[in-house]
C-alpha positions in Angstrom: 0.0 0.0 0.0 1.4 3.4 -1.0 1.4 5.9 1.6 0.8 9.8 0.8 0.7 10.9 4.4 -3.2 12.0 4.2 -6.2 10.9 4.5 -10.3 11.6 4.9 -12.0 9.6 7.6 -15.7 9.4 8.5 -16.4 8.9 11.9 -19.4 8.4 13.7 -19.3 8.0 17.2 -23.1 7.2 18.9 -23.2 7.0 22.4 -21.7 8.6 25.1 -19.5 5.9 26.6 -18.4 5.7 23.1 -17.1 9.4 23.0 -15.8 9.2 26.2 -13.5 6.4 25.3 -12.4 7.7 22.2 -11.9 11.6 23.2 -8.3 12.3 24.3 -8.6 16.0 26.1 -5.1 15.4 27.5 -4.0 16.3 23.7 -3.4 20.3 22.9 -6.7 21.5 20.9 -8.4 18.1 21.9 -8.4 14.7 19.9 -10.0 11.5 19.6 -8.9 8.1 18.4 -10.0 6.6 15.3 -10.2 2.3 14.9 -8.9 2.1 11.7 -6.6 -0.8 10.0 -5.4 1.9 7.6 -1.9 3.0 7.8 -1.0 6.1 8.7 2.3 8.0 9.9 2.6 10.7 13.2 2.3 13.8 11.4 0.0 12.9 8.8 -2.9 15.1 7.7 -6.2 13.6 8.3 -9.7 15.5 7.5 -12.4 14.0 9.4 -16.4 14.1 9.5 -17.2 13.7 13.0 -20.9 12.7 13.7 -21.5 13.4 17.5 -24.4 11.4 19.7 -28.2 12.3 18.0 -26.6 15.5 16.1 -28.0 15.1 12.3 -24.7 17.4 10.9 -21.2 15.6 10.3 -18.4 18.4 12.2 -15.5 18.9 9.4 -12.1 18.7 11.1 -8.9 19.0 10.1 -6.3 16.7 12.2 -3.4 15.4 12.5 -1.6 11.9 13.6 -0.2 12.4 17.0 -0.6 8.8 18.4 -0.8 5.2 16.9 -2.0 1.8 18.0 -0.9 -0.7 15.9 -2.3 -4.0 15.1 -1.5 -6.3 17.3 -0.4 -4.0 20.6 0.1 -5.1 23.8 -3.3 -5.4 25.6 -5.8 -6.2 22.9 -5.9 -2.5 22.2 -8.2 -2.1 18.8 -5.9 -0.8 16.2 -6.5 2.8 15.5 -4.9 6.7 15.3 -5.0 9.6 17.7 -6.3 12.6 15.9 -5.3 16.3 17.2 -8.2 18.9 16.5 -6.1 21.5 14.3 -5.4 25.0 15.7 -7.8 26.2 13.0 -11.0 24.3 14.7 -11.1 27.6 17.0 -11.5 24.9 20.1 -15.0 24.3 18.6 -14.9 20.4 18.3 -13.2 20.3 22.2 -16.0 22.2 23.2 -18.7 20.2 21.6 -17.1 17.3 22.7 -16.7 18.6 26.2 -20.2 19.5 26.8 -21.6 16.4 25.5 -19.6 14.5 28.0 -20.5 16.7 31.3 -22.9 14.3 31.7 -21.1 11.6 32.5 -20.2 10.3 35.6 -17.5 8.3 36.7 -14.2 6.8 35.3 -14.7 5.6 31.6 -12.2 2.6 29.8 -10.8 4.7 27.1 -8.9 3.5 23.7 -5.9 5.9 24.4 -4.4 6.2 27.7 
């Protein structure tokens, strides 16, 4: 497989436990992880439609690889990349993401750290 170093994911993500497992707020700008068995490098440019809970609109971000799984890891982690919201998101998906999961409660499993 040849690798250009981008990509467009579409990721919908449907319940809150979900979103709380996949969003990584410990990442500048915010991020979330992304099960994918496609290749990818740290540093690559990934756009992403993001469909949120019940929201009927896909969010358009612009990311970037900043953490990988591989297939295989240690720990039956699902294979997958950490995305980084992109300075130019204005904090907007962090904040959506943020809001949705104030209701939660609790310590959630997540698919990063």
């Amino acid at each position: 497989m040849e690798h250009n170093g981008t990509g467009v994911i579409s990721l919908s993500i449907k319940d809150r436990g979900a979103l709380s497992a996949a969003y990584m707020p410990f990442v500048v700008n915010g991020g979330v992880f992304v099960p994918t068995q496609r290749l990818y490098r740290l540093g690559d440019k990934v756009f992403v439609f993001l469909k949120l809970l019940d929201q009927s609109v896909r969010l358009p971000v612009s990311c970037q690889v900043v953490w990988m799984t591989p297939h295989g890891a240690q720990g039956n982690k699902v294979p997958g990349v950490g995305l980084q919201f992109s300075d130019g998101d204005g904090g907007r998906t962090k904040a959506t993401i943020e809001e949705m999961l104030k209701e939660s409660r609790g310590s959630q499993t997540t698919s990063t750290m």
